[in-house]
C-alpha positions, 0 to 999 in steps of 0.5 A: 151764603146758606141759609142759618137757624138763626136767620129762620128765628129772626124771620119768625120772631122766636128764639134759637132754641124754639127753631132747633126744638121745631125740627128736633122735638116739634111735639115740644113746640105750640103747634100755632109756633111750629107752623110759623116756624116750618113756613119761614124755613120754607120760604127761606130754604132752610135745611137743618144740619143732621149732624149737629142734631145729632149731637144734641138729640142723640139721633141720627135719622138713619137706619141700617137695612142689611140683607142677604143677597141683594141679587135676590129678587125677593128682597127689592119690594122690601127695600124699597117699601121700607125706605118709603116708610122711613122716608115719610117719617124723616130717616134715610135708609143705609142698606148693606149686603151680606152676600149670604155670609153670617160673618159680614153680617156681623161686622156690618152690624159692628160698624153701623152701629155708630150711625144709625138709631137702629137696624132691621136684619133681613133673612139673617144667617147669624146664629139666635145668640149673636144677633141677641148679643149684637142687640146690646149694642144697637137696637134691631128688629129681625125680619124672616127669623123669629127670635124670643125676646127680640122684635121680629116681622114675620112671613107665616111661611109655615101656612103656606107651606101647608097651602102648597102640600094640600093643593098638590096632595088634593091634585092626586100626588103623594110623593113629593119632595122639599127643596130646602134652602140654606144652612141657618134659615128660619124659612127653611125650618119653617117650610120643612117643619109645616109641610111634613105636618101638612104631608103626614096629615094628606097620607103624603111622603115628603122627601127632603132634599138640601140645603141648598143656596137660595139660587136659580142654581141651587135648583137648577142642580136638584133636578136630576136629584129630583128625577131620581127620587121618583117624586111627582111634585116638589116645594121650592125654599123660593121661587129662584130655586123653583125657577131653576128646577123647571130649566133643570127639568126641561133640559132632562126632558121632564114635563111639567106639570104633566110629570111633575108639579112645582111649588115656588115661594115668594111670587117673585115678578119672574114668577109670572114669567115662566113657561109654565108659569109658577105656582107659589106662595106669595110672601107680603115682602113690602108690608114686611119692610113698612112693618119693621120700620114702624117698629124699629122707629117705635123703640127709638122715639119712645124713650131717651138715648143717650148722646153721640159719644155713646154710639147711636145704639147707646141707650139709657132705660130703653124699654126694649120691645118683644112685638112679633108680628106675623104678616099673612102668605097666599098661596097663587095657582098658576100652571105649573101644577097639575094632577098627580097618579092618584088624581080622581074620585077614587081616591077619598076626600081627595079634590084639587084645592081651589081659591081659599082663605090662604089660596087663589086663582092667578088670572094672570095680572100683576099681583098687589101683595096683601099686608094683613096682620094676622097674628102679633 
């Protein structure tokens, strides 16, 4: 027979209540208590039922992980760092896919809001409303959007795109092009908005070419776009579109980097794969995922819900939290950029950007993705 609560209360000489307050409040316990309790469940294999903790706790210990496309190598590290965070702290991880659809992200949301404390929302395509709306209903943290008065972990995309226009106007080229990304992307806006910063300061043109889908295809299909509009360098919304770019180039006979430059984002593991390989911003995907665990599990344990006939969101004075926090992007030379028609000291002030604050060399071994904090 499976082992009971009440067998671990008689095994450890306490009440019923003192073994369920162990597993469902152990701050509650006298710590002397709550390890003799822990060692007899232990010693005898119990389990507690999450269910019927539920019910009295008004928890799940779940979580909702939605994403836009989990074929998308950009999104793994952070699945898999933000169930390792939620694992240590005793959750389990539900991940869902959106296919890049703003309508299955809703009514993924809908439907996991019963069984789950909360949900972190990856790249959403929703408008700014919605998911404020949908926050109503169960507690949220957003991850590559930032939204006024909602939690959100954010990659400071825009410094990297300011990295990447400086290195490659430093290296001679003054006609660039921006492969933007899909319809509704915060990163998207982001990219365009600091690289025409970043451009105009150089004394760069930039030219804008999308939405595009965030797919290998999606740049594979703007390489004769690129060829036509004469430019010598593009930045990529991520490093698939950038990857598919130099195979749309190769089959129309254009060299790079020797004619044109390119810029990804995100370092993906193909990154490293390419020939030539990739030059990128390196985005800090896993410490994104571990980030916005913390904060969700910071909005549930904090303050009392209510229980499960009001749904996992259903909440009495929660205090909700507007934290943003801005994870640190890096910019990683590798060999697909190289010098532009202005390359040389007779262009003022005009110098290849090397290793910097937001910027490195690449010896080419595996990167460890830095987690700093740099703004909030």
């Amino acid at each position: 027979m499976p082992v009971t609560i009440r067998d671990v209360a008689r095994a450890s000489g306490v009440h019923i209540s003192t073994v369920s307050r162990t597993f469902s409040a152990p701050h509650l316990v006298n710590p002397e208590t709550r390890v003799r309790v822990l060692a007899c469940a232990e010693d005898l294999g119990y389990r507690p039922n999450r269910a019927a903790r539920a019910l009295i706790t008004g928890r799940t210990h779940n979580i909702g992980l939605i994403i836009a496309d989990i074929a998308n190598p950009f999104f793994p590290p952070l699945i898999k760092a933000a169930e390792s965070q939620a694992r240590h702290r005793d959750y389990h991880v539900f991940v869902a896919d959106t296919n890049e659809d703003a309508a299955a992200e809703e009514e993924l949301v809908h439907a996991l809001a019963k069984q789950v404390d909360g949900v972190l929302l990856c790249s959403p395509r929703m408008s700014n409303s919605l998911i404020e709306q949908l926050s109503r209903e169960v507690p949220l943290v957003v991850v590559n959007r930032q939204l006024a008065g909602l939690p959100c972990v954010l990659m400071d995309v825009g410094q990297g795109a300011r990295s990447a226009i400086e290195h490659l106007a430093g290296l001679g080229h003054r006609e660039i092009a921006l492969l933007g990304g899909p319809r509704g992307s915060w990163t998207s806006r982001e990219l365009r908005r600091a690289a025409g910063v970043a451009a105009r300061a150089a004394g760069a043109e930039l030219t804008v070419l999308g939405p595009n889908p965030p797919t290998e295809t999606g740049g594979l299909a703007q390489a004769e776009q690129v060829r036509r509009a004469g430019v010598t360098a593009v930045l990529a919304y991520n490093d698939l579109m950038a990857i598919g770019l130099l195979e749309g180039l190769d089959a129309l006979g254009v060299r790079v980097p020797q004619e044109v430059s390119v810029v990804g984002v995100d370092d993906i593991s193909l990154s490293r794969l390419t020939r030539p390989k990739l030059t990128t911003v390196a985005t800090p995907t896993a410490a994104a995922g571990r980030t916005a665990v913390d904060m969700l599990l910071q909005q549930d344990t904090d303050f009392p819900r209510t229980g499960r006939g009001g749904g996992a969101g259903a909440a009495v004075g929660v205090r909700r939290t507007t934290a943003q926090v801005m994870l640190q992007t890096e910019l990683v030379i590798r060999d697909s950029t190289g010098p532009g028609p202005y390359a040389g000291p007779e262009r003022p002030g005009a110098t290849a950007a090397g290793p910097g604050p937001h910027r490195r060399a690449d010896p080419g071994g595996p990167r460890v993705a830095a987690g700093d904090v740099v703004a909030s």
